[in-house]
N, C-alpha and C positions, 0 to 999 in steps of 0.2 A: 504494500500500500504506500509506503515511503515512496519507492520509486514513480508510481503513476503518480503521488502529491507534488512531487517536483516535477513535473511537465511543465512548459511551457503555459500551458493556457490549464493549467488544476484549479484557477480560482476560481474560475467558470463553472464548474461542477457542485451542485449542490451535497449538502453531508446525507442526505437520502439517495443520491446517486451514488456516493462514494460505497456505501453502506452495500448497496444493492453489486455492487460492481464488488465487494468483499464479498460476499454471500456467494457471487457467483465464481471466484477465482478458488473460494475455499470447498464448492462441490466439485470442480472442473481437478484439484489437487487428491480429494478424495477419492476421484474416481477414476485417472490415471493416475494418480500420483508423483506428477511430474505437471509444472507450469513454462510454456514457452513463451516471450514476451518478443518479438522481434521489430529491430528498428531497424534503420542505413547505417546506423553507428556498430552495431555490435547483434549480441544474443546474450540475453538476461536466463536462466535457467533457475527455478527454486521446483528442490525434492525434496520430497517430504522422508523423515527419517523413521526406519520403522526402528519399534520396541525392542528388545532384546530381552 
C-alpha cells in the first residue's frame, strides 16, 4: 500500500478507494500468493511467506 500511496497522482484517491484496492491486493495474495505490480521502471514482486 506504501508503494501505490507514493504514486504520483495517490492524492486523488479516496481512503475508500484505497481500502477497496487493499481488500483486493490482499485476496489477489491469498489466492496466488504472489502480487505482481509492473511499471516502465522496474517489477515490484510481494510473496506472501508461508508458516513453518
Amino acid at each position: 500500500m506504501n508503494y501505490i500511496q507514493s504514486g504520483f497522482r495517490a492524492a486523488e484517491v479516496s481512503q475508500s478507494e484505497l481500502a477497496g484496492i487493499e481488500r483486493d491486493l490482499e485476496k489477489e495474495l491469498r489466492e496466488k500468493g504472489h502480487i505482481f505490480i509492473r511499471k516502465d521502471s522496474g517489477l515490484f514482486e510481494a510473496i506472501k511467506e508461508t508458516e513453518q
